[in-house]
RODO-2510 file (C-alpha; in nm, 4 decimals, decimal comma):
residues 449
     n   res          X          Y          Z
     1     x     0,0000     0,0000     0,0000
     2     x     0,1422     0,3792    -0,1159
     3     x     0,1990     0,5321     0,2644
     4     x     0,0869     0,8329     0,0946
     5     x    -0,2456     0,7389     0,0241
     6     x    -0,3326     0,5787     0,3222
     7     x    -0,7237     0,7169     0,3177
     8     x    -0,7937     0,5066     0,6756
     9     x    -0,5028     0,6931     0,8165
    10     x    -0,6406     1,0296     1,0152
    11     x    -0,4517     1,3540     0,9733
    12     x    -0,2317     1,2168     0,7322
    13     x    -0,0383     1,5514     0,6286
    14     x     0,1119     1,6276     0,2750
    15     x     0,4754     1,7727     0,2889
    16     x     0,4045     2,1195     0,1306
    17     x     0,1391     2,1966     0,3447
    18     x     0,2802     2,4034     0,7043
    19     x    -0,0060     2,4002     1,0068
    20     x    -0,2812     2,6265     1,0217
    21     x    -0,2365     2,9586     1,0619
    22     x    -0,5120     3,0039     1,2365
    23     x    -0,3962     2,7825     1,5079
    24     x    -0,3771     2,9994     1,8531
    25     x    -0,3211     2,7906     2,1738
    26     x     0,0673     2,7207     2,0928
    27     x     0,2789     2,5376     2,3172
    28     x     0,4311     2,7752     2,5510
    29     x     0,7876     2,5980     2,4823
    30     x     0,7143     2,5420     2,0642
    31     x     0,5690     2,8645     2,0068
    32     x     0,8230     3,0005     1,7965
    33     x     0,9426     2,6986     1,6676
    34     x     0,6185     2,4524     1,5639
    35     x     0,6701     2,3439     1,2189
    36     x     0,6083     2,0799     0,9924
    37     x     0,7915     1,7774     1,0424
    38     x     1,0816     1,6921     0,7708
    39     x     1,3204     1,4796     0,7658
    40     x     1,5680     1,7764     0,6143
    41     x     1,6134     1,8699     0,9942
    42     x     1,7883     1,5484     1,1189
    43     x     2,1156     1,5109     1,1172
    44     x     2,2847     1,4240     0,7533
    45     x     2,3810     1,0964     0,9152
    46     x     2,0405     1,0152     1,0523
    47     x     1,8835     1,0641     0,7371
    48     x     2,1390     0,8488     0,5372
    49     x     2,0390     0,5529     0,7466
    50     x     1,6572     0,6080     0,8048
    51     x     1,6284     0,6391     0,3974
    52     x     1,8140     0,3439     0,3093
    53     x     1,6493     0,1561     0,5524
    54     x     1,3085     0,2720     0,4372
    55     x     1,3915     0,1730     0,1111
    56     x     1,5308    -0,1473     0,1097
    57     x     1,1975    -0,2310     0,3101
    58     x     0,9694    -0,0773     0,0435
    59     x     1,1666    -0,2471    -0,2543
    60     x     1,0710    -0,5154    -0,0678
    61     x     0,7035    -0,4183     0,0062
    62     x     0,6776    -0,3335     0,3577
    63     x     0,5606     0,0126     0,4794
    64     x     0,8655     0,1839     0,7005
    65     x     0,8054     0,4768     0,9054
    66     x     0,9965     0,7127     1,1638
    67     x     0,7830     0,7114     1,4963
    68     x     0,7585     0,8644     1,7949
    69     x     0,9890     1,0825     1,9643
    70     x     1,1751     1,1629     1,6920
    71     x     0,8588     1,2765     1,4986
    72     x     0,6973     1,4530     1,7629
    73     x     1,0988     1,6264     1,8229
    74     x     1,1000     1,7580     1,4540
    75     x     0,7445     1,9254     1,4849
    76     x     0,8449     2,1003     1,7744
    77     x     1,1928     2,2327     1,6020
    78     x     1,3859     2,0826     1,8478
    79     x     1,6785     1,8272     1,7775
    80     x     1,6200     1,5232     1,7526
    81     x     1,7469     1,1844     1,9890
    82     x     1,7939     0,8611     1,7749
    83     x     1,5438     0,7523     1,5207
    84     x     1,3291     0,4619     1,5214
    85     x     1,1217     0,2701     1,1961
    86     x     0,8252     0,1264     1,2788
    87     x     0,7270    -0,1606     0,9595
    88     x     0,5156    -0,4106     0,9203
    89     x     0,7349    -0,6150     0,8294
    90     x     0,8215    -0,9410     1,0903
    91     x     1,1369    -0,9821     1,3059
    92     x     1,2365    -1,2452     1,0690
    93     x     1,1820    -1,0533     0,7530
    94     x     1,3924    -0,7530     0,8757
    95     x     1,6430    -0,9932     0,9700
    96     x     1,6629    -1,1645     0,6412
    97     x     1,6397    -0,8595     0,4153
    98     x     1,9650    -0,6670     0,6271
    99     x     2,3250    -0,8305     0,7272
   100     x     2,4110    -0,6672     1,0171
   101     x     2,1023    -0,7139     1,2549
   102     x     2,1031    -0,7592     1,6592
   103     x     1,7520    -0,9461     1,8028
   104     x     1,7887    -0,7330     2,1100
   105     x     1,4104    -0,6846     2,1416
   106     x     1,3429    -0,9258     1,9176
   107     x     1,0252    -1,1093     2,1520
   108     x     0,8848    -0,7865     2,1210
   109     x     0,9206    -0,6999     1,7799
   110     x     1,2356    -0,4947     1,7702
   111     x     1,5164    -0,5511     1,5561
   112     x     1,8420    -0,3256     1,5749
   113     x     1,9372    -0,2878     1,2136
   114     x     2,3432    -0,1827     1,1956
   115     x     2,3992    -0,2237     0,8319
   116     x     2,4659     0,1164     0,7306
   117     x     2,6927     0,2202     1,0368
   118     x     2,4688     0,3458     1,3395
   119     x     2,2221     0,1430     1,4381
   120     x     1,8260     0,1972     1,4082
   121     x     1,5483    -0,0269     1,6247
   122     x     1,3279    -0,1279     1,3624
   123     x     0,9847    -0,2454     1,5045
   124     x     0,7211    -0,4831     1,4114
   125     x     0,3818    -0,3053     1,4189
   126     x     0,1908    -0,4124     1,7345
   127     x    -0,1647    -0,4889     1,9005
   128     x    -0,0838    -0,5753     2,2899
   129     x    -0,2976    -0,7731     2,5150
   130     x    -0,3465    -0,7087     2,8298
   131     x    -0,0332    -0,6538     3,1060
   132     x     0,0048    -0,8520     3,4120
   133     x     0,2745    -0,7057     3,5553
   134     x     0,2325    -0,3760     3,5164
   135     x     0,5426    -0,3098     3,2668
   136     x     0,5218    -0,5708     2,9690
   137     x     0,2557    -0,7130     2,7857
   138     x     0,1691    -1,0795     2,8590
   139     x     0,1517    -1,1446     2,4813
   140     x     0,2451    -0,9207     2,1549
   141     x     0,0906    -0,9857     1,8195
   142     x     0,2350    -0,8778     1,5319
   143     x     0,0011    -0,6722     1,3137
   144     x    -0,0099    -0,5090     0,9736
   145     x    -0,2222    -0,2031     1,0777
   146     x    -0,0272     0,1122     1,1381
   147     x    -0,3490     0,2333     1,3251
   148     x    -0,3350    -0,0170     1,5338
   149     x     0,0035     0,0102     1,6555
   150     x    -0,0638     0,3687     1,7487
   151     x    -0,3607     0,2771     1,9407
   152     x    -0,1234     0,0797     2,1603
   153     x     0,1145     0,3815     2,2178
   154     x     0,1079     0,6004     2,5080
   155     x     0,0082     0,9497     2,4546
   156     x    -0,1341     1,0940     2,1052
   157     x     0,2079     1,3546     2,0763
   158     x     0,4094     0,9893     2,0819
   159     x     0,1694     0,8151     1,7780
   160     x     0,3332     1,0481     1,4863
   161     x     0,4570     0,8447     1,1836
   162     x     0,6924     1,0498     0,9206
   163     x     0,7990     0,8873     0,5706
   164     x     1,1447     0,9025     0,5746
   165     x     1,1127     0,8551     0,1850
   166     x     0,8108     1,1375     0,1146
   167     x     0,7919     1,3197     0,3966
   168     x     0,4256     1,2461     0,4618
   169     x     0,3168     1,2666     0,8064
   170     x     0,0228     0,9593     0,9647
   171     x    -0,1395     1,1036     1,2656
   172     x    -0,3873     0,8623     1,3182
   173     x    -0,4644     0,9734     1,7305
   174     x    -0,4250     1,3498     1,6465
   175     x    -0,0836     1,3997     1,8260
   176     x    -0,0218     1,7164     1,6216
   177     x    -0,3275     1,8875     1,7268
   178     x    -0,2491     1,8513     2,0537
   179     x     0,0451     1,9241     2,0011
   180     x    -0,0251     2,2618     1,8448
   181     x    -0,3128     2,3039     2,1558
   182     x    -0,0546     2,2637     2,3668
   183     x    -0,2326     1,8995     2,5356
   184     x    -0,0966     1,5812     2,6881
   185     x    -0,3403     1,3665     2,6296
   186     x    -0,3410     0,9567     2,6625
   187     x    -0,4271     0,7208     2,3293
   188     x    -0,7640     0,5550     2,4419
   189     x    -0,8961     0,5144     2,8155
   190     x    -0,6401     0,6648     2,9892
   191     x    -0,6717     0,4775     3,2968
   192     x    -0,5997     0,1211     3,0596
   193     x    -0,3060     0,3420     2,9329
   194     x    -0,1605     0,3942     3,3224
   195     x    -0,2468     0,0456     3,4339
   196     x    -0,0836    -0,1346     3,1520
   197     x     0,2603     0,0112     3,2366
   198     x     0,2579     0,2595     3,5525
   199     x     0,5690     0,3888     3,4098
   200     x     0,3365     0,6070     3,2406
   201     x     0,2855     0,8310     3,4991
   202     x     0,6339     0,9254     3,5431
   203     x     0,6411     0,9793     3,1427
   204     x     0,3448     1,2110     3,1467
   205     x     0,5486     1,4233     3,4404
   206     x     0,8285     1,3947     3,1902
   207     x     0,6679     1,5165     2,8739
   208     x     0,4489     1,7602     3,0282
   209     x     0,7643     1,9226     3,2011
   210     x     1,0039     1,8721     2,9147
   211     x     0,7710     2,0230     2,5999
   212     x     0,5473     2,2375     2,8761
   213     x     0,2250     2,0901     2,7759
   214     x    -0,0999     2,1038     2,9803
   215     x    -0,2501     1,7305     3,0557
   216     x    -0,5727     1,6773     2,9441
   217     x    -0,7941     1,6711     3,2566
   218     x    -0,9208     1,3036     3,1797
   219     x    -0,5691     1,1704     3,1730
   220     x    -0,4322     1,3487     3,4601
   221     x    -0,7513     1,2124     3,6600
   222     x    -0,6511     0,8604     3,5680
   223     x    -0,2935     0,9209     3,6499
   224     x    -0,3645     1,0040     3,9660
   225     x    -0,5970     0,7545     4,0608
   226     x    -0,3760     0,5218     3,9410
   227     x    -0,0308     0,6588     4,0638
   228     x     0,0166     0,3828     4,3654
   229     x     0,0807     0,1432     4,0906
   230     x     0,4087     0,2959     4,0371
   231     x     0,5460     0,1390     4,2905
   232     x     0,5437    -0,2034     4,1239
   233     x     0,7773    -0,0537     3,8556
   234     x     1,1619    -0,1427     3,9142
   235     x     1,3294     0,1275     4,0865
   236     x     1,5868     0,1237     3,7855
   237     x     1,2955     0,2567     3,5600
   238     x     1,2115     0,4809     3,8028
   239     x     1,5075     0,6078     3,8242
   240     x     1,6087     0,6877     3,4393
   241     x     1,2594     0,8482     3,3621
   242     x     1,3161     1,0996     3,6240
   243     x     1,6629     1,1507     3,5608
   244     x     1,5758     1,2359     3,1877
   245     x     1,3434     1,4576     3,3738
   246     x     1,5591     1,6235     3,5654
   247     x     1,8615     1,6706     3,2780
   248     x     1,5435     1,8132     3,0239
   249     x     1,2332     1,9500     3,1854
   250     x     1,1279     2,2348     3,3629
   251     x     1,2080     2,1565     3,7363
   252     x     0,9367     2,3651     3,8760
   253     x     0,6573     2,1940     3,6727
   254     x     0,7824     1,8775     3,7126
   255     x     0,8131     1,8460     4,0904
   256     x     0,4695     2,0330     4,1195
   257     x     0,3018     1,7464     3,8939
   258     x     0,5066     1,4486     4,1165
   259     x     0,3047     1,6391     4,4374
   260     x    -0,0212     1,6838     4,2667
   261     x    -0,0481     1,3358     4,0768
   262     x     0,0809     1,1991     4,4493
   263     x     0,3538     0,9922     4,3031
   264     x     0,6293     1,0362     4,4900
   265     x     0,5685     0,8308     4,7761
   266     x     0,5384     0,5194     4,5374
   267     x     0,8147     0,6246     4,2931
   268     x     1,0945     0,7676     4,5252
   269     x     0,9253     0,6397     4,8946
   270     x     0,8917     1,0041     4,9999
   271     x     0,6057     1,0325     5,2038
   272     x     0,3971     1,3921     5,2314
   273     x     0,4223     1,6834     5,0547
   274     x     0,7128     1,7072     4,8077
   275     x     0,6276     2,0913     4,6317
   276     x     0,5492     2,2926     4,9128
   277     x     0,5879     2,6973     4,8416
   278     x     0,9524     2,6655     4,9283
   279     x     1,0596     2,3958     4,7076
   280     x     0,8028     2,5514     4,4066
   281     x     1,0239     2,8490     4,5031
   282     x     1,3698     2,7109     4,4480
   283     x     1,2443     2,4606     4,1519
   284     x     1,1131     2,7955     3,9770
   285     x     1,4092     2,9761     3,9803
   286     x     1,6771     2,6501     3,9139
   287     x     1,4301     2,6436     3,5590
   288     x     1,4554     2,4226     3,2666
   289     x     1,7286     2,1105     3,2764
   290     x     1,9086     2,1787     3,6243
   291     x     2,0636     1,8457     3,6033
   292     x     1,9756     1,4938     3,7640
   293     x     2,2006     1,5613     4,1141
   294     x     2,0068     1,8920     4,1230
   295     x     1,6702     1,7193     4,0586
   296     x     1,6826     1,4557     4,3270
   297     x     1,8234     1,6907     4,5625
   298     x     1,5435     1,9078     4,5714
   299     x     1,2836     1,6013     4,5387
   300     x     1,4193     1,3868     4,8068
   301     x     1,5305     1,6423     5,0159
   302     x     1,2702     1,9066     5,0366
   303     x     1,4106     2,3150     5,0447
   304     x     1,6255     2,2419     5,3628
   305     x     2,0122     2,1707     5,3804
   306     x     2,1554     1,9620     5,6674
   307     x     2,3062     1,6336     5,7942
   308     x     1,9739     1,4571     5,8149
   309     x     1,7907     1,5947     5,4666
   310     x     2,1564     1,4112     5,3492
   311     x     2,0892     1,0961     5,5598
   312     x     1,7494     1,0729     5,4057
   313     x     1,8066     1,1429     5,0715
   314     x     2,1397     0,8928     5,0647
   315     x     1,8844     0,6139     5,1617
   316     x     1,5874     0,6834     4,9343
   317     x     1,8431     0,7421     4,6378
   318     x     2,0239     0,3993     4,7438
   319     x     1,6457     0,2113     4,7148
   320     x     1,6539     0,3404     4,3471
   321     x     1,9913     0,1900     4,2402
   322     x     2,2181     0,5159     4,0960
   323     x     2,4940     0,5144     3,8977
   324     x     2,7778     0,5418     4,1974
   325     x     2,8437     0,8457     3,9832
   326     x     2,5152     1,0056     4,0298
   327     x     2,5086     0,8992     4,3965
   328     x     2,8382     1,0439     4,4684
   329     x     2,6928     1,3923     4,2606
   330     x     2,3997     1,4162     4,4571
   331     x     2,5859     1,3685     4,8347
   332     x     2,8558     1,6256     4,6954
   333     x     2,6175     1,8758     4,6451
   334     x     2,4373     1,8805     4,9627
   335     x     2,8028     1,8014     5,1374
   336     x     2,8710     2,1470     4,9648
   337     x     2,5599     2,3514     5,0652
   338     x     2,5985     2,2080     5,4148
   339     x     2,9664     2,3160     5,4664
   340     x     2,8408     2,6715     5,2575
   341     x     2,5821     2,7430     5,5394
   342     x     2,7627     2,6562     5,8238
   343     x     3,0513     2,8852     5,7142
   344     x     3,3377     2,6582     5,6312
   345     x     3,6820     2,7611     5,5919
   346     x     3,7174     2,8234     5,2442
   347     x     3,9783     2,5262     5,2282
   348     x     3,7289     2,2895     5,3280
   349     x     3,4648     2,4117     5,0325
   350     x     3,7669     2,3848     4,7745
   351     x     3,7867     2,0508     4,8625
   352     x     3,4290     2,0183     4,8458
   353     x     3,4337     2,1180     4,4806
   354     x     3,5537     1,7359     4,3669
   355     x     3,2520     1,5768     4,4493
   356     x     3,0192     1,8401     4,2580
   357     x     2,9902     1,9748     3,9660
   358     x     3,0371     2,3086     3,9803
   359     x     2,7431     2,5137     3,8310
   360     x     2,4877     2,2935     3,9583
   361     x     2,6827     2,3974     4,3236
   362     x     2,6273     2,7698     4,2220
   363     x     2,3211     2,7007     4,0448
   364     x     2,1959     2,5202     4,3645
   365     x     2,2659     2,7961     4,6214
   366     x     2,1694     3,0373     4,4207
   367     x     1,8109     2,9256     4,3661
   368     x     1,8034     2,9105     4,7714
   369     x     1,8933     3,1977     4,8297
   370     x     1,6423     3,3902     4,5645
   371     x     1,3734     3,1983     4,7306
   372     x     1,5158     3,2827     5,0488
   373     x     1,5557     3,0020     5,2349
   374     x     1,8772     2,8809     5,3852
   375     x     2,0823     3,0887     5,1658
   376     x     2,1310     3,4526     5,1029
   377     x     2,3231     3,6846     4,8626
   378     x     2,6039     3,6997     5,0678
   379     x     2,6896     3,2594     5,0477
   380     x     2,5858     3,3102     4,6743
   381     x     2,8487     3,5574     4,6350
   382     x     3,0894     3,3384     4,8308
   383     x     3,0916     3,0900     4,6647
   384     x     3,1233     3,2778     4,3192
   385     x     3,4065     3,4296     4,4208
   386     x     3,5407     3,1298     4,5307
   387     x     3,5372     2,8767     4,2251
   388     x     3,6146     3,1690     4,0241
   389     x     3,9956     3,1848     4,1866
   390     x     3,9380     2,7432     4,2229
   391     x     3,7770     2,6071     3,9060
   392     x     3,7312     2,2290     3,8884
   393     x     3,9964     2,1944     3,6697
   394     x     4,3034     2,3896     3,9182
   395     x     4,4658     2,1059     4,1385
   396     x     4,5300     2,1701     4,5063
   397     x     4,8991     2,3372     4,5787
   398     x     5,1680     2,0785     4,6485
   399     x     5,2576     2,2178     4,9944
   400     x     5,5711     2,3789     5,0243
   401     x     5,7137     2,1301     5,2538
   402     x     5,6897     1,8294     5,1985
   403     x     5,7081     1,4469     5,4058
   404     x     6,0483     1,4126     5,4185
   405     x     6,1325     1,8068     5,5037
   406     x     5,8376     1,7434     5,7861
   407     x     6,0738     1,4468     5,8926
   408     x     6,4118     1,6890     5,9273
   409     x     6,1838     1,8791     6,1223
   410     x     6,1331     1,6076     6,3562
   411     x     5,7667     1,5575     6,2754
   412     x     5,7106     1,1693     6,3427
   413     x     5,5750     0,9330     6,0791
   414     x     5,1864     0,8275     6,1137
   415     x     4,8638     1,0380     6,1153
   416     x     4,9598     1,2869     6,2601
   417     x     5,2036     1,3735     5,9488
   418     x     4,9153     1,3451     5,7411
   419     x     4,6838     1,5737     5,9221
   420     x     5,0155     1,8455     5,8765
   421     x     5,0217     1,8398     5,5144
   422     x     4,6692     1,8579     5,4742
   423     x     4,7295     2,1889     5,6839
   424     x     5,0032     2,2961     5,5129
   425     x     4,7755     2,2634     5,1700
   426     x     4,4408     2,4318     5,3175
   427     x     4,6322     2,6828     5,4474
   428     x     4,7807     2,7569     5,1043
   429     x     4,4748     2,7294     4,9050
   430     x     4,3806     2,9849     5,1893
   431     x     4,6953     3,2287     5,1048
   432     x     4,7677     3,1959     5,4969
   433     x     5,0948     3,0189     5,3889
   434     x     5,2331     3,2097     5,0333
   435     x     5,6321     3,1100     5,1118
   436     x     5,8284     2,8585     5,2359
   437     x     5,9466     3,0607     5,5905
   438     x     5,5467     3,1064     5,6608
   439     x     5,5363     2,6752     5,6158
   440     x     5,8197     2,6611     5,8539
   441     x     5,6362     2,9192     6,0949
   442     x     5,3140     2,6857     6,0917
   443     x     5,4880     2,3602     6,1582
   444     x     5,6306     2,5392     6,4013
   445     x     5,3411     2,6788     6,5828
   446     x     5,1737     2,3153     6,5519
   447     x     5,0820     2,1619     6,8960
   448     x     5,2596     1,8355     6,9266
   449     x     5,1381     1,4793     7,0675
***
């Protein structure tokens, strides 16, 4: 069948035509930059291997679309993550009609096709039964209906099906209407849409927060009456959808929607209110994309800074299973703002500065302190002034004496050489020590064991 002319298809778009004019109720994010989707806005290398995957699957007679996110991406103007084909063609076809194939989804339809350098998930159209656990579907049929492997999909702005050959658009749930209204809004009951995989919820905070749409009130009813299932998702899940949340969305709406929809006790085992005005206060002015340690700070923590907020969040962040990259981020921040508001030496807070990245540190305190709580100008400034004379990338000073001259001194070997260096060091990074007669004078003045 010519994609093109696909007359059971709704809202299927020809290329020339841009949207309506007359269209008011814009996206707050896409206002500027809603346009038609084209495949001329991917990357050159994207649209090598979409096309010649499209087209050995048509010379072969099988439909082959881009879906999704990268669809929905490319209407919005924004750039585009990694492309995926949806076909109806079978595992086994795809496999047989391309050399370089990996099954890695292969039960479920997905084929990773790596014959023309990266590699592209190419997916069986589906029709799902129903889900048991509350992640996967007990059974997947294969089926040769485009319109019925969008009914299966999410939310209507993820159903979007782009030629990569023609550029013709299938919007078969009316994802690009709501996208252009500016609406989240699930495919079908919305409540079957939650309980099938309660993942969901956590994507709709996601989307909502990332391309600032407004959630149609019928699916944010059902998300909320069905946000306790969340906590039969595995934590792991949990924990990438929010950190994608956290590196992309708007912090402020997203945190607000985990408190309204109730979610967080089930998703992150935080019990109570997690958006009070305090933290809506701090989320608002951190903005759009303030990073995943920044994120989880806020949302496990609450708009406080302290020894037990860091106890707390250390063990609900441990029940999700970070990265020991992210859990050593998200401790090194709030180490940081603790040693910040309890007026550390300034050694101590250069230290600090290995453990966190810098301008979510600055970024951090600074949203405090505009909402006014804990922080104020004057720890903002601080610390600007700080990791402006000790970016992450200056070492520590080598101190001007070292073990063995400690020795000659008659300092004995064992910790309590150790803790003289480490002196010796802060007070350099200080400028207490600046020559070699001032590191004499302060081994000297040390009190010995």
């Amino acid at each position: 069948m010519d994609p093109v002319d696909r007359g059971a298809v709704a809202h299927t778009i020809d290329p020339t035509n841009e949207p309506s004019a007359n269209s008011t109720a814009w996206p707050r994010y896409a206002a500027s930059t809603m346009q038609r989707p084209t495949t001329a806005r991917l990357p050159d290398s994207q649209v090598g291997v979409s096309t010649a995957i499209a087209r050995r699957l048509r010379d072969a007679g099988h439909e082959a679309w881009l879906v999704g996110g990268c669809v929905r991406d490319l209407a919005l103007g924004r750039p585009s993550g990694d492309v995926d084909i949806a076909t109806d063609a079978r595992p086994e076809r795809v496999e047989a009609l391309f050399e370089r194939t990996i099954g890695v989804g292969r039960a479920f339809g997905t084929v990773v096709v790596a014959d023309f350098g990266e590699g592209v998930e190419v997916t069986t159209f589906r029709a799902e039964g129903a889900y048991s656990d509350g992640r996967r579907p007990d059974r997947v049929a294969f089926s040769d209906s485009l319109e019925e492997d969008a009914a299966r999909r999410d939310f209507t702005v993820n159903a979007l099906f782009l030629d990569p050959l023609t550029d013709a658009l299938a919007d078969p749930t009316g994802g690009l209407a709501d996208l252009e209204t500016g609406l989240l809004r699930a495919i079908g009951a919305p409540e079957q849409r939650f309980t099938e995989d309660s993942l969901r919820v956590l994507r709709l905070v996601r989307f909502a927060a990332t391309h600032d749409l407004e959630v149609e009130p019928g699916t944010f009813a059902a998300a909320r009456s069905t946000a306790p299932l969340v906590a039969r998702v595995a934590k792991e899940r949990v924990l990438a959808e929010l950190t994608k949340t956290f590196e992309r969305g708007d912090l402020a709406r997203a945190i607000g929607l985990i408190d309204d929809l109730g979610v967080a006790a089930p998703a992150v085992g935080r019990d109570g209110e997690v958006a009070g005005a305090a933290e809506r206060r701090v989320a608002q002015a951190l903005g759009r994309g303030p990073g995943a340690e920044v994120g989880f700070a806020l949302l496990l923590t609450g708009a406080v800074v302290g020894a037990d907020a860091r106890a707390r969040t250390a063990t609900l962040l441990g029940d999700l299973h970070p990265s020991r990259e992210l859990a050593r981020a998200v401790d090194g921040l709030l180490v940081g703002c603790e040693l910040l508001l309890d007026d550390a030496p300034d050694a101590a807070l250069v230290r600090a500065r290995t453990s966190v990245r810098p301008s979510a540190w600055r970024a951090y305190v600074a949203a405090f302190a505009a909402a006014g709580e804990c922080f104020d100008e004057r720890h903002a400034e601080r610390l600007e002034r700080l990791l402006a004379r000790w970016p992450a990338e200056r070492e520590l000073p080598a101190p001007l004496l070292d073990a063995r001259a400690l020795q000659e001194l008659g300092v004995e070997r064992g910790p309590g050489l150790g803790a003289l260096l480490r002196a010796l060091v802060d007070a350099q990074i200080e400028e207490r020590v600046v020559t070699r007669d001032d590191a004499l004078a302060l081994v000297r003045a040390a009190p010995t064991e």
